[in-house]
C-alpha positions as CSV (number, residue, x, y, z in Angstrom):
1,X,62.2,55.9,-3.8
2,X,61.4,57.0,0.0
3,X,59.4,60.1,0.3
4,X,59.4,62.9,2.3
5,X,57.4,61.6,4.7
6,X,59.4,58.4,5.4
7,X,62.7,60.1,5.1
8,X,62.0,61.5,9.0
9,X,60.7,57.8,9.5
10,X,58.8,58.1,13.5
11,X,61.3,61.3,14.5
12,X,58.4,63.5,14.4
13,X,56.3,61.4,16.2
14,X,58.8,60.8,18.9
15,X,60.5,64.5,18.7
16,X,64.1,62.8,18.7
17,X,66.5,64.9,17.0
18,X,68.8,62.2,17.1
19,X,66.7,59.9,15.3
20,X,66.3,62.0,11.7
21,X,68.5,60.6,8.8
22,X,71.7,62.4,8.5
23,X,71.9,61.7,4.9
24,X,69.4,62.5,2.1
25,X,68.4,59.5,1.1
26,X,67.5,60.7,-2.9
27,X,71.3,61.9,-3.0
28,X,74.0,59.9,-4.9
29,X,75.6,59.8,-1.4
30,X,78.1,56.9,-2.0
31,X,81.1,56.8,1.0
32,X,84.6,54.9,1.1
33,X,85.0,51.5,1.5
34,X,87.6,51.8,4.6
35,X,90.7,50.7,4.0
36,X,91.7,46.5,4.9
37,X,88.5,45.4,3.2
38,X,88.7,44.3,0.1
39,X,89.6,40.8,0.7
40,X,86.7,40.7,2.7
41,X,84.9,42.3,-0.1
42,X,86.4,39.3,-2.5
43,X,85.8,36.6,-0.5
44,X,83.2,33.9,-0.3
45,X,82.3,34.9,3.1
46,X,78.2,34.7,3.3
47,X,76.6,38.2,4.2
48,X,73.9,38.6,6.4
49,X,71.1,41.3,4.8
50,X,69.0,42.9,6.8
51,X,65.7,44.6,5.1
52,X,63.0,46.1,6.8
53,X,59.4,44.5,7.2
54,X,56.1,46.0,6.9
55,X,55.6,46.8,11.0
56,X,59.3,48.4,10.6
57,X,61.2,45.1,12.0
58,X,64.7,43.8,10.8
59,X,64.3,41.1,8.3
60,X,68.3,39.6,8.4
61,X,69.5,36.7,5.8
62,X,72.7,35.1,5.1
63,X,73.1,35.6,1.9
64,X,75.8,35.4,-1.4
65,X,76.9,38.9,-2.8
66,X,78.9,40.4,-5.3
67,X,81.0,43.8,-4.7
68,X,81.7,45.5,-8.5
69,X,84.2,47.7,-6.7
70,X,81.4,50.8,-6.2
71,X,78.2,48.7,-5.3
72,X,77.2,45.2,-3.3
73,X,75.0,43.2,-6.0
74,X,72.2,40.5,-4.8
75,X,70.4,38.2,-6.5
76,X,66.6,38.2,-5.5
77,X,63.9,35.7,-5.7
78,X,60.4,36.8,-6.8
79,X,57.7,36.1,-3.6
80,X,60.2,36.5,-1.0
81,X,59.9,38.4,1.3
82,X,63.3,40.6,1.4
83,X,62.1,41.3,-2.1
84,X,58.9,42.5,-0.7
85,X,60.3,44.3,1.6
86,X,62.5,46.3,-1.1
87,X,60.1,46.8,-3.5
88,X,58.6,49.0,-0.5
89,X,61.4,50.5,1.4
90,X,64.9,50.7,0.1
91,X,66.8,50.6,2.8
92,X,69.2,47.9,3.9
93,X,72.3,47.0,5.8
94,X,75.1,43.8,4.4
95,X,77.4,42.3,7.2
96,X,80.0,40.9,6.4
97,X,82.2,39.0,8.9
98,X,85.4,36.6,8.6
99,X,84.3,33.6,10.2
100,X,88.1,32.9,10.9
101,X,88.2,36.3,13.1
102,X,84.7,37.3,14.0
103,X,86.4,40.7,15.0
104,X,87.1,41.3,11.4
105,X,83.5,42.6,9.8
106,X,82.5,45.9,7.6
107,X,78.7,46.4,7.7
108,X,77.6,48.1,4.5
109,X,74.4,50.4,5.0
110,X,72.9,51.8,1.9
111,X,69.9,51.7,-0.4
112,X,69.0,49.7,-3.2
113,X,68.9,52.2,-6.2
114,X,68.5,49.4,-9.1
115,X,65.6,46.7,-8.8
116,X,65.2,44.8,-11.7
117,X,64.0,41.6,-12.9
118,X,67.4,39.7,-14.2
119,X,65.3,37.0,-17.0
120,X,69.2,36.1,-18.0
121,X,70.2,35.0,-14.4
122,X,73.4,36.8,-15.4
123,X,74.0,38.0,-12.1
124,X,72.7,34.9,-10.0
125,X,75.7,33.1,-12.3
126,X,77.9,36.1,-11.8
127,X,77.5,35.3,-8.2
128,X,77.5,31.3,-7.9
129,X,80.5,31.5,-9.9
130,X,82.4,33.6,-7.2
131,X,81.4,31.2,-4.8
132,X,81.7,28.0,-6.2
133,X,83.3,28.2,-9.6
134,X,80.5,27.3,-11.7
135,X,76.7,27.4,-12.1
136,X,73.9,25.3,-11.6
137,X,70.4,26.2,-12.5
138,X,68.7,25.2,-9.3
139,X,65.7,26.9,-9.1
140,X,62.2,25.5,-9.9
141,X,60.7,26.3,-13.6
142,X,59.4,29.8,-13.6
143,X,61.2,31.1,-11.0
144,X,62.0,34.7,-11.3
145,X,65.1,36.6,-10.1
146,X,65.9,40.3,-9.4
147,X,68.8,42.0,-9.4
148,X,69.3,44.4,-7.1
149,X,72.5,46.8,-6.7
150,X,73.1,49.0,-3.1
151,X,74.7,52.3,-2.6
152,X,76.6,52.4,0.3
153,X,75.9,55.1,1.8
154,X,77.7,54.5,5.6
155,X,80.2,51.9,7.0
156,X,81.1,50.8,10.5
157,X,83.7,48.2,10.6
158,X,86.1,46.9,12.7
159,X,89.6,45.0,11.4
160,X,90.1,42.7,14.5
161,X,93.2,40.9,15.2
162,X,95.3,39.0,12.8
């Protein structure tokens, strides 16, 4: 969870007003998925998830995902370093774009609110099975995974052309 002192993140250093979170970050402050999304939400589009590093750059990956209908679900991979980066600050933002119309995208900004080691890989198979139809185990023995689920807590978006 983000603190107090994060939540205004450098506004009070800077003095910009226009730079302090409009949303309470410790608030169950879910939004609307705009409407014309969710067979961008269903598809095996990649997303690209962006996490914040230590020295407060963007960390972006393409990335599988799963949407349960109320939350984007990723599959994490101990050591790495958008695990890292969660483990330490919440935040994150999942693009999604149709690679057929690269006008047609829904960015999904939120926070991860569940963090927790999946030993089962049931949501790694959960989400190779969206993308490919089956699973594979192809990860070296004693690799551990994490399961994180966002809340999204803003959207930009914009449905392009057909």
């Amino acid at each position: 969870m983000l603190d107090a002192a994060t939540d205004s993140l450098d506004a009070r250093a800077t003095g910009c007003q226009s730079c302090r979170p409009r949303i309470d970050l410790h608030q169950e402050a879910r939004v609307e998925i705009p409407a014309g999304f969710e067979e961008l939400l269903s598809s095996t589009t990649v997303a690209f998830v962006g996490t914040i590093g230590k020295r407060g750059e963007p960390q972006v990956t393409p990335l599988w995902f799963l949407w349960d209908g109320e939350r984007v679900r990723i599959s994490l991979v101990e050591g790495r370093q958008k695990l890292r980066n969660l483990q330490r600050d919440p935040r994150i933002s999942v693009v999604i774009v149709d690679p057929a119309r690269p006008t047609y995208y829904l960015e999904l900004r939120g926070r991860v609110d569940e963090l927790v080691p999946d030993p089962d890989l049931a949501l790694e198979q959960a989400i190779a099975r969206k993308y490919t139809g089956d699973w594979e185990d192809v990860e070296p023995p004693g690799t551990t995974r994490y399961a994180a689920a966002i809340i999204v807590e803003r959207t930009t978006s914009q449905l392009g052309s057909p």
